[in-house]
Each structure stands twice: as C-alpha cells, then as structure tokens.
TORZA-441940 format. One record per residue: residue number from 1; x, y, z of N, C-alpha, C in turn; residue in three letters. Coordinates in steps of 0.05 Angstrom, whole numbers, plus 5000, padded with zeros to 4 digits. Layout:
# residues N
DOKOL    nr    n.u    n.v    n.w   ca.u   ca.v   ca.w    c.u    c.v    c.w   rest
DOKOL   NUM      X      Y      Z      X      Y      Z      X      Y      Z    ALA
...
# end
This chain:
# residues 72
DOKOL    nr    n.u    n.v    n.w   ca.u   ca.v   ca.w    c.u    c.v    c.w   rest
DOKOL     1   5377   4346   4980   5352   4332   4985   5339   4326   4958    UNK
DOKOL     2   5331   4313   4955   5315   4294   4926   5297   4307   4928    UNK
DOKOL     3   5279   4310   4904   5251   4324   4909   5234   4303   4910    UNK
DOKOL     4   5238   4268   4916   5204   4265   4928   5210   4267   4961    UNK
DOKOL     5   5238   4256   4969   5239   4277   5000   5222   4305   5003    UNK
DOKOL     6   5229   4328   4992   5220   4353   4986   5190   4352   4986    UNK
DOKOL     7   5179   4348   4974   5154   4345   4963   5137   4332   4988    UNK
DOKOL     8   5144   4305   4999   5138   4296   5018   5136   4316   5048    UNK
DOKOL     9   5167   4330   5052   5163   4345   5072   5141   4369   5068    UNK
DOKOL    10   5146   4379   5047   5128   4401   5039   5096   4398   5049    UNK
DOKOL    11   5090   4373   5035   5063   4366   5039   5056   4363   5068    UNK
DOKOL    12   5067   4346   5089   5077   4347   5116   5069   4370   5130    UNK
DOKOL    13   5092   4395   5124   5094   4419   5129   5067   4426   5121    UNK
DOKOL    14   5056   4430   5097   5032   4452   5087   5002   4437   5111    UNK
DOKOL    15   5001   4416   5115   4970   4404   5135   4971   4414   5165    UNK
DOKOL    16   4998   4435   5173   5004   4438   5197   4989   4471   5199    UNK
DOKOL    17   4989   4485   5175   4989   4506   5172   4959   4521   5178    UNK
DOKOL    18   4943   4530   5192   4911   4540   5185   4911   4555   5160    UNK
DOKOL    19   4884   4551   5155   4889   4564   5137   4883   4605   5143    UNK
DOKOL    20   4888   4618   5128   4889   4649   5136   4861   4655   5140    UNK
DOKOL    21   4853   4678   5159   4834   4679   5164   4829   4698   5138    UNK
DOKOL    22   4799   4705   5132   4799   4728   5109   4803   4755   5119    UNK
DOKOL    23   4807   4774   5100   4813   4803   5120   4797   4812   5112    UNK
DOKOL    24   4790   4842   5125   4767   4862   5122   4775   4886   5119    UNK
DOKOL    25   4767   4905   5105   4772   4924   5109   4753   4946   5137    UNK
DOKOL    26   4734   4927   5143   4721   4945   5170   4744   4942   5194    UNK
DOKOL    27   4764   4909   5192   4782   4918   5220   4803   4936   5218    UNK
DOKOL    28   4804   4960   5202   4830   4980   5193   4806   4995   5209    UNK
DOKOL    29   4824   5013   5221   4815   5041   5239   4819   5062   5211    UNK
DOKOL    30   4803   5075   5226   4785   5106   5203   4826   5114   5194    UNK
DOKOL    31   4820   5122   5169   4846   5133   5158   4851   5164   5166    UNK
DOKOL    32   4876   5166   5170   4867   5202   5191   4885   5221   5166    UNK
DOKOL    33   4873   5238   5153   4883   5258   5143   4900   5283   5150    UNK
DOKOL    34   4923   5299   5136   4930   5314   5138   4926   5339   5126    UNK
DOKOL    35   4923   5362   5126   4921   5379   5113   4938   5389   5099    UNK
DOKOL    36   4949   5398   5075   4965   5406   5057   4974   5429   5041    UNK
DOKOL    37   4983   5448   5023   4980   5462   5006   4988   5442   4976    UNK
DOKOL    38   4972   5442   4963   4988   5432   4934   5008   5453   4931    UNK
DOKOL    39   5037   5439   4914   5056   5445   4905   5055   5457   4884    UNK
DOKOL    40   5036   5454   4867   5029   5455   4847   5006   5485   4836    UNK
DOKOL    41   4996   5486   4849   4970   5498   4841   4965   5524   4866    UNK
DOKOL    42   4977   5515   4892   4976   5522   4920   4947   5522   4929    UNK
DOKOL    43   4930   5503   4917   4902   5500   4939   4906   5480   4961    UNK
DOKOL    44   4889   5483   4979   4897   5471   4997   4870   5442   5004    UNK
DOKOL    45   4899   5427   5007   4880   5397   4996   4888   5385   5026    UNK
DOKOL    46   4879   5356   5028   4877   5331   5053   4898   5308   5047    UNK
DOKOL    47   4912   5302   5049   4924   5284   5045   4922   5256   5059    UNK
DOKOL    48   4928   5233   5054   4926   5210   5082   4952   5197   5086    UNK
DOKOL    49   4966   5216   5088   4996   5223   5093   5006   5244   5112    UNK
DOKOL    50   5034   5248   5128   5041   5272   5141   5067   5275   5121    UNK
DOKOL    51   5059   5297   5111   5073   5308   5092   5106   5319   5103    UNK
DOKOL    52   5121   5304   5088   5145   5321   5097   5160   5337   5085    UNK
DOKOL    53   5177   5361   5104   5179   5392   5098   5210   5383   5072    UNK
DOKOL    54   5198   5388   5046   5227   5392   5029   5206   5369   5006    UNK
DOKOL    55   5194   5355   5020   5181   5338   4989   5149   5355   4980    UNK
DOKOL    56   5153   5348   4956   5116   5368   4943   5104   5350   4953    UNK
DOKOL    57   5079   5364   4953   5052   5350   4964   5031   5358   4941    UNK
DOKOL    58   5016   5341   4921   4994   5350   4903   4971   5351   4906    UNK
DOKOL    59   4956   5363   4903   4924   5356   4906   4918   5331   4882    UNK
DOKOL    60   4892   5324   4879   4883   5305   4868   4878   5313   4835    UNK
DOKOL    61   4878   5347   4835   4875   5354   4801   4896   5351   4785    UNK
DOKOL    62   4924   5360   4809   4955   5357   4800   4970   5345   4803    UNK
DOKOL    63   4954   5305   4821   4981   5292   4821   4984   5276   4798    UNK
DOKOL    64   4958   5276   4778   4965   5259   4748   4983   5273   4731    UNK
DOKOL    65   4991   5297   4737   5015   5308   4721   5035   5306   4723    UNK
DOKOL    66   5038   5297   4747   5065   5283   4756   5077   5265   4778    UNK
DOKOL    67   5057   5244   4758   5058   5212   4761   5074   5209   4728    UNK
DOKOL    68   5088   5189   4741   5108   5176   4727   5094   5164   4710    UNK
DOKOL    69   5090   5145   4676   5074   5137   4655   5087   5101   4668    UNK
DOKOL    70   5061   5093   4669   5065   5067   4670   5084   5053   4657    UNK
DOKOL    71   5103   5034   4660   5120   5018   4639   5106   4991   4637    UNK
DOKOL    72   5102   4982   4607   5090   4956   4601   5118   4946   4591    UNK
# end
C-alpha cells in the first residue's frame, strides 16, 4: 500500500474513533491491604499486595535496600 493510500485510510479510520473519556482516580475502588512481616527487619507492615509464601515481603524502611539502582 503507498503511503498517501495509508495516510488517507488512517485519517478515515482516526474521525471514526471517540475520543477517550478522561480517567479518575475516584472510579478505582478503596485499595485493600494485606498484612505482612518484613523480611528484613521482621516488623510487621501492610502491604497492597497478597503476599506469596517463598517470596520476601519489605516494609517501607527496608524496601529501598533492596530495590535494584535505576539504569540510565
């Protein structure tokens, strides 16, 4: 297909489309927490996760210790 075919359909195609509605964060239902032990420290923290049996779970003082260093 040639691209002013392409281009043509495209344009075609994109006037058919609505556009997206915006999102919210008020239509997400309340986030439900789990309770935890850190792996780390053993206090016992909330997570917004269900933690599963064989992976660590950190609290919030000990998961910057072991988070991986950003790559630029």
């Amino acid at each position: 297909m040639c691209m002013c075919r392409l281009s043509a359909w495209l344009s075609i195609w994109k006037r058919d489309i609505p556009p997206a509605a915006p999102r919210s964060f008020q239509d997400r239902p309340p986030r439900e927490f789990h309770k935890a032990v850190c792996s780390d420290c053993g206090k016992e923290c909330e997570v917004p996760f269900k933690p599963t049996e064989g992976r660590p779970v950190y609290c919030l003082d000990c998961l910057p210790k072991h988070r991986k260093p950003p790559r630029f």
